[in-house]
C-alpha positions as a Markdown table, in Angstrom:
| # | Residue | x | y | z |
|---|---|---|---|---|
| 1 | Unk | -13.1 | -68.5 | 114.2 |
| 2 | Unk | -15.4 | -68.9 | 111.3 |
| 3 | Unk | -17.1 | -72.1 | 110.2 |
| 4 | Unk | -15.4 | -73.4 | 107.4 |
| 5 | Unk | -11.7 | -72.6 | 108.5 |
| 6 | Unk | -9.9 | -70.9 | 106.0 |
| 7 | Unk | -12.9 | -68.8 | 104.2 |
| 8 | Unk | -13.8 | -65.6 | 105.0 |
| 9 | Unk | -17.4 | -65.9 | 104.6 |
| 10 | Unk | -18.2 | -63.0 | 107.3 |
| 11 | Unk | -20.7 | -65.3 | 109.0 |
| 12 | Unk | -20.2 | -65.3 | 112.4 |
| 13 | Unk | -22.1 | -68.0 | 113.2 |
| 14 | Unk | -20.6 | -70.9 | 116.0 |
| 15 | Unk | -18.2 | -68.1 | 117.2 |
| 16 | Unk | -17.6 | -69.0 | 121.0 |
| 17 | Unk | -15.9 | -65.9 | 123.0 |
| 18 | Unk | -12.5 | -66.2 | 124.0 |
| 19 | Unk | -11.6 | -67.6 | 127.5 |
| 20 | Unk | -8.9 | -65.4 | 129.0 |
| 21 | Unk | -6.9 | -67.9 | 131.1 |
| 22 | Unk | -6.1 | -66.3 | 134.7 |
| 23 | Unk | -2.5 | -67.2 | 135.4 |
| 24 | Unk | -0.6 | -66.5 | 132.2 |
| 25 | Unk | -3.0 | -63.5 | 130.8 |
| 26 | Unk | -3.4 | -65.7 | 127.7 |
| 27 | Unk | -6.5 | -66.4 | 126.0 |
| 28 | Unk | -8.1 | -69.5 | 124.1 |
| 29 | Unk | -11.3 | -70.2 | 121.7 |
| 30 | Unk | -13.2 | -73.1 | 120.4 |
| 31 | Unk | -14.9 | -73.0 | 116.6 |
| 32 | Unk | -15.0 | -75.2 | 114.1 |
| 33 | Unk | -13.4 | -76.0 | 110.7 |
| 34 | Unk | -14.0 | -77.5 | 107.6 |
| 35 | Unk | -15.9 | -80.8 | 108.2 |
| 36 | Unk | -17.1 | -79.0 | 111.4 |
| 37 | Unk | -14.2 | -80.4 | 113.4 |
| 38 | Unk | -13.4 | -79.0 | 116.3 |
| 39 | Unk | -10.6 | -76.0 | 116.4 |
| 40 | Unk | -8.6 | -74.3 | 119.6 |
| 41 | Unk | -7.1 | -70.9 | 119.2 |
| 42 | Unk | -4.4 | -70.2 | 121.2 |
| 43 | Unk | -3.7 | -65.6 | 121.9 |
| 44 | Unk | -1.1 | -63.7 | 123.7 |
| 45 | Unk | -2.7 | -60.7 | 123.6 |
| 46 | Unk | -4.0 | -60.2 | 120.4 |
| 47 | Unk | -1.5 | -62.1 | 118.3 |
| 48 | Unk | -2.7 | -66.0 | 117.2 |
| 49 | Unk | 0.1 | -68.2 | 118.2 |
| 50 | Unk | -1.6 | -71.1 | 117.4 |
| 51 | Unk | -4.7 | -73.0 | 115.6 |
| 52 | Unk | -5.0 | -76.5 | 116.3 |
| 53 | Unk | -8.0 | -78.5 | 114.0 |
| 54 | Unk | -9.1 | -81.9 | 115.9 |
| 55 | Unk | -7.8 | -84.6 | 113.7 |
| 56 | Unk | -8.1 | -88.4 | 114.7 |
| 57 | Unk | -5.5 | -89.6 | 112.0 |
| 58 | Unk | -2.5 | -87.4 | 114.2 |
| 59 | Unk | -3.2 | -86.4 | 117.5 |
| 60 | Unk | -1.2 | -83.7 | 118.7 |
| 61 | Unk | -1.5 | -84.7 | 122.6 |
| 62 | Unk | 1.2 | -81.7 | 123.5 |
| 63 | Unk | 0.4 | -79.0 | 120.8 |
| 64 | Unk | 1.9 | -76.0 | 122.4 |
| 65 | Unk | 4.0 | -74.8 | 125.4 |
| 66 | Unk | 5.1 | -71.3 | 126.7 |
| 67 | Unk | 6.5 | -69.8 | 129.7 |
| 68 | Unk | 6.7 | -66.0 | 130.9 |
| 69 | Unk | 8.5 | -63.5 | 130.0 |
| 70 | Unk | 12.3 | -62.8 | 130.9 |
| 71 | Unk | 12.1 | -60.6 | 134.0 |
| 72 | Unk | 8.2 | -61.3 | 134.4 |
| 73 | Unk | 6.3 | -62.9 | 137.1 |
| 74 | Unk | 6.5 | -66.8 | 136.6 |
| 75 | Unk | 4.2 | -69.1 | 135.2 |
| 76 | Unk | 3.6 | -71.7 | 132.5 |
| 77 | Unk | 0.8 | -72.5 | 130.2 |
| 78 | Unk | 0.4 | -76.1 | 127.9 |
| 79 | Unk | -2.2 | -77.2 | 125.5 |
| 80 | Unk | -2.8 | -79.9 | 123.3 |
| 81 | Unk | -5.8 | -82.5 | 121.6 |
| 82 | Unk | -7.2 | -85.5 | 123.7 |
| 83 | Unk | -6.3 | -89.0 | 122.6 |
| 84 | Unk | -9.4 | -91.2 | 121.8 |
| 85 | Unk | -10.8 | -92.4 | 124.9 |
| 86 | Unk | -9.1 | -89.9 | 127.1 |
| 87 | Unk | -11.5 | -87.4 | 129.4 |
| 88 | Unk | -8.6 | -86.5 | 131.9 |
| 89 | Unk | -5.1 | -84.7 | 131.1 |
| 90 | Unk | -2.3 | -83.7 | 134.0 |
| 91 | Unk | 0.2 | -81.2 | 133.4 |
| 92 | Unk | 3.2 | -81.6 | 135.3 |
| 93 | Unk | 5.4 | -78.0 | 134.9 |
| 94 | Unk | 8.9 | -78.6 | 136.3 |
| 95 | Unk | 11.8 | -76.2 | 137.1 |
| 96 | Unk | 15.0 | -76.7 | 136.6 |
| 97 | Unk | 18.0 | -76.1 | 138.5 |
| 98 | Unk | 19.0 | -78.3 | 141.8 |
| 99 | Unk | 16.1 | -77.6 | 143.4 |
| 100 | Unk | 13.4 | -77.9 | 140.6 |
| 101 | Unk | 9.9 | -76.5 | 141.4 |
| 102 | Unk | 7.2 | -79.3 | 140.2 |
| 103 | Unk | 3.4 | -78.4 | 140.2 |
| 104 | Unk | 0.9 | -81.1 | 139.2 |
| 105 | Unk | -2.0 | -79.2 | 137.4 |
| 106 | Unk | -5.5 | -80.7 | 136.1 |
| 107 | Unk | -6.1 | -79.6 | 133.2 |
| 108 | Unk | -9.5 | -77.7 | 132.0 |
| 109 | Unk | -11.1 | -79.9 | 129.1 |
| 110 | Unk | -12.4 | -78.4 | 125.9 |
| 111 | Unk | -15.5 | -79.8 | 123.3 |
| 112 | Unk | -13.9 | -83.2 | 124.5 |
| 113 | Unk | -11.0 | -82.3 | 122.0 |
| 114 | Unk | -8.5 | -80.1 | 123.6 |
| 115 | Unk | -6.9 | -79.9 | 126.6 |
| 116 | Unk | -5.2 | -76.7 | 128.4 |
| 117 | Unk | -3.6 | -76.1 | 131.5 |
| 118 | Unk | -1.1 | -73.3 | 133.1 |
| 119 | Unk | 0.4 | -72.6 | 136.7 |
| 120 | Unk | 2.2 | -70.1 | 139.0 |
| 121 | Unk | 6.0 | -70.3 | 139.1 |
| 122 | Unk | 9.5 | -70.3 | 137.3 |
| 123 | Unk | 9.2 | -73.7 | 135.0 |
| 124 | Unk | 11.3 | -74.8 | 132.3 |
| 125 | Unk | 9.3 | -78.1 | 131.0 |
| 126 | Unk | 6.4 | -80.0 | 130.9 |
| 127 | Unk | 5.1 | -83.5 | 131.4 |
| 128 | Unk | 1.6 | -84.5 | 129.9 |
| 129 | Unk | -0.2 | -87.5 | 131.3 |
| 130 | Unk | -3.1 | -88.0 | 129.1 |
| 131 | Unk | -4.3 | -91.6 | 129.6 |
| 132 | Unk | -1.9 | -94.0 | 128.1 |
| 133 | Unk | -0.6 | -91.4 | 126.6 |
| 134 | Unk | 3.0 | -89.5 | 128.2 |
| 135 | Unk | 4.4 | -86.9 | 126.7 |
| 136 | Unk | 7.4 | -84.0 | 127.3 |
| 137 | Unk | 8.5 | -81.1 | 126.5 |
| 138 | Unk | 10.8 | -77.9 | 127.5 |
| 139 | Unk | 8.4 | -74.3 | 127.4 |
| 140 | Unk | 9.1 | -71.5 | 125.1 |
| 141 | Unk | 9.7 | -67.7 | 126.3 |
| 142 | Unk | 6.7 | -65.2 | 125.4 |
| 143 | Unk | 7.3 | -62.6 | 123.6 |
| 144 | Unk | 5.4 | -60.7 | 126.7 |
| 145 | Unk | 2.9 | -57.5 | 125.6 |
């Protein structure tokens, strides 16, 4: 990402490599936006599937949720911003199912802004304990590569 989100100014400046994420094969990057506010960009593969610019008026505490592909080996990835005040985030990935799977994951902390987390196995939903904050929701199918 460029500083000053939304230009194309060429300058390459503030650029932070991507972080391929082990699990899920995904990758993420911090740079900045207008305002130099933080940003998180979310890849699978090389396709953007999501930009996410630090805001303090809405917070989006659970920004984005995915799961493998049909027929693939199972896991689950989450990410999202930090509330104010909030250094710690848990992802909790649940199955479904009468005996649903549930793995309590830590997740890795970005700039002090975002938040992202993934695990091994066959999930259908997440729960996201970020301080006061607790927030749900079910994880959509990649498209796979």
């Amino acid at each position: 990402m460029r500083r000053g989100y939304g230009g194309t100014t060429g300058d390459h400046a503030g650029v932070v490599p991507l972080m391929r994420l082990p699990i899920s094969g995904w990758t993420v990057r911090i740079g900045r936006a207008a305002a130099d506010r933080a940003a998180l960009e979310v890849y699978e593969g090389r396709r953007l599937t999501d930009v996410c610019v630090a805001t303090p008026v809405s917070v989006s505490v659970l920004r984005g949720a995915w799961r493998n592909p049909r027929g693939g080996p199972g896991w689950a990835l989450a990410w999202g911003q930090l509330p104010g005040g909030v250094s710690t985030v848990t992802a909790e990935f649940t199955g479904s199912g009468r005996t649903p799977v549930i793995s309590r994951v830590p997740a890795v902390i970005l700039e002090h802004t975002y938040w992202v987390a993934e695990a091994s196995g066959d999930f259908a939903g997440v729960i996201v304990h970020a301080g006061p904050a607790l927030v749900s929701g079910r994880l959509r199918r990649a498209r796979g590569r």
